[in-house]
C-alpha positions as CSV (number, residue, x, y, z in Angstrom):
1,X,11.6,18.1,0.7
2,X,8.4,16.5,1.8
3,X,6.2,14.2,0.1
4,X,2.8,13.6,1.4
5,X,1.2,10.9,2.2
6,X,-2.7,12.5,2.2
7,X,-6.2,11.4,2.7
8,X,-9.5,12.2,3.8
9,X,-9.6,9.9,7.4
10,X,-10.4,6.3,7.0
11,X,-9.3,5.9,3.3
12,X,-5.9,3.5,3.5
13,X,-3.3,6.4,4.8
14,X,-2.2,4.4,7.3
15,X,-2.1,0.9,5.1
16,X,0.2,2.9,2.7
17,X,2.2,4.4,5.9
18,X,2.6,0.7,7.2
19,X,4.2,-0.8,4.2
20,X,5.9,2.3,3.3
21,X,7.7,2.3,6.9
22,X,8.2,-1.3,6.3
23,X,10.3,-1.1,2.6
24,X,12.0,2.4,3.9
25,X,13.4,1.9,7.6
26,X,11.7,-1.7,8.5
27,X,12.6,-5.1,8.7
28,X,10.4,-8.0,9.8
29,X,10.0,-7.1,13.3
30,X,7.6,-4.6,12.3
31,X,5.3,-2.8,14.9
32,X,2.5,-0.1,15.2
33,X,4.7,1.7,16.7
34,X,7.4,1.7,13.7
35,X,4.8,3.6,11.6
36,X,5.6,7.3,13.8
37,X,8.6,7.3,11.3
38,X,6.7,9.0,9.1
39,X,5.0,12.0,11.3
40,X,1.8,12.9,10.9
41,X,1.7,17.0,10.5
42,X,1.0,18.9,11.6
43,X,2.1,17.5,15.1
44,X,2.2,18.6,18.9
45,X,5.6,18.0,19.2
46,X,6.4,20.4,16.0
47,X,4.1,23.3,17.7
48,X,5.3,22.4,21.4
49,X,9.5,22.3,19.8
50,X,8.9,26.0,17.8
51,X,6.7,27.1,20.6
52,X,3.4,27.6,18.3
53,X,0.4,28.7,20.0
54,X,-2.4,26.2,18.9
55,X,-5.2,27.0,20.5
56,X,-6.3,29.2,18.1
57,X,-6.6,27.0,14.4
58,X,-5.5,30.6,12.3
59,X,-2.5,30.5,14.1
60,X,-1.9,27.2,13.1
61,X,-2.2,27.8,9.3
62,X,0.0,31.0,10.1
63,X,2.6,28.6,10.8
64,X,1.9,25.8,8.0
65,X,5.1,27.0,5.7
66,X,7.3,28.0,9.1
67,X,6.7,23.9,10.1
68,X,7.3,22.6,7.1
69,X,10.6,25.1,6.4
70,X,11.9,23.6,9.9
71,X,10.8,19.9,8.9
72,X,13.1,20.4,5.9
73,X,16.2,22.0,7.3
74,X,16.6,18.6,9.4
75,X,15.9,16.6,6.3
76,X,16.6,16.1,3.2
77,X,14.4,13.3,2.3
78,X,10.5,13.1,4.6
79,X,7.3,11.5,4.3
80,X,4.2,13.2,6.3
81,X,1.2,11.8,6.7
82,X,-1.8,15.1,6.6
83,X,-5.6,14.6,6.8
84,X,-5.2,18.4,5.7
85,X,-7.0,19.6,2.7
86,X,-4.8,21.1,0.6
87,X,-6.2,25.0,1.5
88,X,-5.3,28.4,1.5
89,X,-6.5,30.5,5.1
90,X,-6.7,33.9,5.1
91,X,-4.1,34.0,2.7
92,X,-1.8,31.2,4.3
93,X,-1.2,28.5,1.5
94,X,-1.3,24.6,3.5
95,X,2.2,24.1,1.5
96,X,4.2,25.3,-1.4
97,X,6.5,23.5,-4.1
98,X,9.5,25.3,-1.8
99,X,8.9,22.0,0.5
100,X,7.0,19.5,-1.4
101,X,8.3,17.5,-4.1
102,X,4.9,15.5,-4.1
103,X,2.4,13.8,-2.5
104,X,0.5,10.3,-2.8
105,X,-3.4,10.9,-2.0
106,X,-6.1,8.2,-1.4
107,X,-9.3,7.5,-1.7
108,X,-12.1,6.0,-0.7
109,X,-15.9,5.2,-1.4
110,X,-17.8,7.9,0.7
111,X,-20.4,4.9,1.7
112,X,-18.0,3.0,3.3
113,X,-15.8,6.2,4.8
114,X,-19.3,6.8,6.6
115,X,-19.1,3.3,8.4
116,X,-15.5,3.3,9.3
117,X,-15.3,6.9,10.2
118,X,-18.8,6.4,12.3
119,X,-16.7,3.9,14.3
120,X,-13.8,5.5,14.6
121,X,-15.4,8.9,16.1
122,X,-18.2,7.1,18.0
123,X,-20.8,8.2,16.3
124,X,-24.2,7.1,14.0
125,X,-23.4,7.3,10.4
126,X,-25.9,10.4,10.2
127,X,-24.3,12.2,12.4
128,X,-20.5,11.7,10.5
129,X,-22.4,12.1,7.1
130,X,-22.7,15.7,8.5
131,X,-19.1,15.9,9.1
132,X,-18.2,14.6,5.5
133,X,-20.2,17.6,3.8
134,X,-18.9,20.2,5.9
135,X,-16.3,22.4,3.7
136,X,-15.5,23.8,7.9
137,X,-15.0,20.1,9.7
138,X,-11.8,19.6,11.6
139,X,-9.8,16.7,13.0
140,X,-8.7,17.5,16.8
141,X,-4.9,18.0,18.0
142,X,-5.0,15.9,21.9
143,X,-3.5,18.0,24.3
144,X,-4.8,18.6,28.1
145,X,-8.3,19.6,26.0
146,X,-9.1,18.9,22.5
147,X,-8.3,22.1,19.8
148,X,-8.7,22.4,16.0
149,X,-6.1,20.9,14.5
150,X,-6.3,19.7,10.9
151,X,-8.6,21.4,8.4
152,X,-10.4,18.3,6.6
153,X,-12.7,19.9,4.8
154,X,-15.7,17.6,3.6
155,X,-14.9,14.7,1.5
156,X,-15.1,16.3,-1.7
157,X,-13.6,19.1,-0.9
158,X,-10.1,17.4,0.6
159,X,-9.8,15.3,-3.0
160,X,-10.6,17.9,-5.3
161,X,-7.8,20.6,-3.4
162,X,-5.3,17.6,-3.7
163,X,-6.4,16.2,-7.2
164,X,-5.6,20.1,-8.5
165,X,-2.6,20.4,-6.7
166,X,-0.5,20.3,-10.4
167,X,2.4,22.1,-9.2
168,X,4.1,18.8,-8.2
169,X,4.4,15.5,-9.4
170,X,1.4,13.7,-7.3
171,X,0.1,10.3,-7.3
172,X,-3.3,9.5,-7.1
173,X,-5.2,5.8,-5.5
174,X,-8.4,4.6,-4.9
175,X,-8.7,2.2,-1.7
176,X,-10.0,-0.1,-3.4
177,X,-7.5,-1.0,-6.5
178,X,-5.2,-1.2,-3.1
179,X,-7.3,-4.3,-1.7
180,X,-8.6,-5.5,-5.2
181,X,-4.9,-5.1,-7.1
182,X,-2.5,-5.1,-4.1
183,X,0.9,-5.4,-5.8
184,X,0.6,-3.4,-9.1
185,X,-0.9,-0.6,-6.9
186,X,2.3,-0.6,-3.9
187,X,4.4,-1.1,-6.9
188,X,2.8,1.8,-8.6
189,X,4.0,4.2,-5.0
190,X,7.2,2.5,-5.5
191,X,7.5,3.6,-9.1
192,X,6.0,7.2,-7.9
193,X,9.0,7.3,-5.4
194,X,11.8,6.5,-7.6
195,X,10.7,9.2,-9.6
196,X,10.6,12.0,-6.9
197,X,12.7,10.6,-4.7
198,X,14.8,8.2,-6.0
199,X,13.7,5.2,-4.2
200,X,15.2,2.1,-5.5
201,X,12.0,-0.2,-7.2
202,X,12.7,-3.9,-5.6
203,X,9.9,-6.4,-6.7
204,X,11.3,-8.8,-3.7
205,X,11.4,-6.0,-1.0
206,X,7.1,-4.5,-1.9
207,X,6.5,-8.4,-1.6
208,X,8.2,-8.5,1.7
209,X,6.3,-5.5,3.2
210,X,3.0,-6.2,1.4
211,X,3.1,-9.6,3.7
212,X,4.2,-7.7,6.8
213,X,1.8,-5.4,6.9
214,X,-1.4,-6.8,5.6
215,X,-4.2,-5.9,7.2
216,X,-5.0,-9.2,9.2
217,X,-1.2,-8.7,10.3
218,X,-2.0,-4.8,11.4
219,X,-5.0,-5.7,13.2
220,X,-3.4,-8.6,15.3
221,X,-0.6,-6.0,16.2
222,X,-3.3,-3.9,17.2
223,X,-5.2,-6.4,19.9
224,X,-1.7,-7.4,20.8
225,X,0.3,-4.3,21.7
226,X,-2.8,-1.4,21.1
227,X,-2.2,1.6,18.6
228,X,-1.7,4.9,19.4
229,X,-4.0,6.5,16.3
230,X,-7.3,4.3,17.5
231,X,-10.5,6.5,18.3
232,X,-13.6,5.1,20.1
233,X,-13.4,1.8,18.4
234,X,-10.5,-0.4,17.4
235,X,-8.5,1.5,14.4
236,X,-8.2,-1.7,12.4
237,X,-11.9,-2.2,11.9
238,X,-12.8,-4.5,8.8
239,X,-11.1,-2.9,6.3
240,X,-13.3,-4.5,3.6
241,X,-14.8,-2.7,-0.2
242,X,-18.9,-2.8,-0.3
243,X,-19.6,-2.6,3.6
244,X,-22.4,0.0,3.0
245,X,-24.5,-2.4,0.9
246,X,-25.3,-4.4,4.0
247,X,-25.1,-2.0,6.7
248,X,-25.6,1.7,5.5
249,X,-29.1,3.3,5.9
250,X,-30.3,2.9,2.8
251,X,-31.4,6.7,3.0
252,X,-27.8,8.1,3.8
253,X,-26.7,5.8,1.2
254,X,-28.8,8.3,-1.3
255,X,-27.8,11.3,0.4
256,X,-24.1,10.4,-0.2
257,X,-24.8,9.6,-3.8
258,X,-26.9,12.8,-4.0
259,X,-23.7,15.1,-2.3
260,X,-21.1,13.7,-3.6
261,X,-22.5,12.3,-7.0
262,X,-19.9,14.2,-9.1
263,X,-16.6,13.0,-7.5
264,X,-18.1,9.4,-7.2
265,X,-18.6,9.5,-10.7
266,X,-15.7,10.5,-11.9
267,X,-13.8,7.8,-9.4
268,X,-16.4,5.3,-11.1
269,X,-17.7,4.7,-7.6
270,X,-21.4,5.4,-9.7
């Protein structure tokens, strides 16, 4: 059964994939490269291995439940990392409690998602602003030419379809209790785990990975050997809470309020 490890981009996913590849299957010669343990989905190696035609995106959410049913006849126990809101296309449902058993979803102040994300993509913050309020924005599968890949939804959007999903037992973080309240909020996945998985809770071992893969530690692993997930800009930017006070238009900062007012409200982000 799959647990998910979800997110709109830029909001800590791969943080909590670090330290979760870390206290799972790690040990302390941990690498960028350790994290492709747990997949991202959906993948080109799943579409190229059950000969999926993904050029065309409604073919891919065709084959959303057919992925995930071969993901989980090779395992019994797998963590996925999905940028995928959780929606239903043309009558194709993203998952189903047939092969999840739950999911861990973060997130992140829009005004500093617009700055990372900006980075990340190349682009002004206007111009990823527009991205963030599109219910119709995708995230690209790479293959010889770039095609639809992920459905992300705008920001909003992505949270709320996650934050309903009540079918399974899910576990909710904001990025920011995971930099301001490191320890209590890993141990709190940890804790999340044990309950749908039956992960073992080991105070000593969250310590250990917390240390391996702080961010300082992730970003010198990224100058030193390069990631694979880096856009435009180096993946491991600044990683810092507030970065839109001193270097967000103060105009877009509004806008984002304006947009997204409700689900900033009720993450106390207003």
């Amino acid at each position: 059964m799959i647990t998910w490890i979800s997110s709109y981009p830029k909001s800590g996913n791969t943080w909590v994939r670090s330290f979760l590849t870390s206290y799972l299957y790690g040990d302390e010669n941990f690498s960028l490269n350790d994290i492709k343990k747990i997949g991202k989905f959906p993948s080109l190696k799943l579409f190229e291995e059950l000969k999926i035609d993904f050029t065309n995106f409604e073919n891919i959410a065709a084959n959303w439940i057919t992925m995930q049913d071969f993901i989980n006849l090779k395992n019994k126990n797998v963590f996925l990392k999905t940028h995928n809101a959780l929606v239903t296309l043309n009558k194709y449902k993203f998952t189903n409690t047939n092969n999840t058993i739950g999911f861990i979803y973060l997130v992140r102040d829009p005004r500093d998602v617009v700055l990372s994300y900006s980075s990340h993509l190349g682009l002004n913050s206007k111009d990823t602003f527009m991205l963030m309020q599109n219910d119709l924005s995708f995230e690209t599968i790479k293959s010889d030419i770039d095609h639809k890949g992920v459905m992300l939804g705008s920001w909003a959007s992505n949270y709320n379809s996650w934050k309903s999903f009540k079918s399974v037992k899910g576990l909710i973080l904001r990025y920011e209790d995971l930099v301001l309240d490191t320890e209590n909020s890993f141990l709190k996945i940890i804790k999340h785990l044990n309950e749908t998985n039956n992960i073992q809770i080991d105070l000593n071992k969250i310590k250990k990975s917390l240390k391996i893969t702080n961010f300082e530690n992730l970003k010198d692993l990224e100058t030193t050997d390069g990631f694979s997930e880096a856009g435009k800009n180096p993946f491991f930017r600044k990683g810092k809470i507030g970065d839109w006070k001193d270097n967000l238009e103060p105009e877009i900062t509004k806008q984002i309020e304006k947009v997204f007012n409700k689900e900033m409200k009720e993450l106390k982000y207003l």
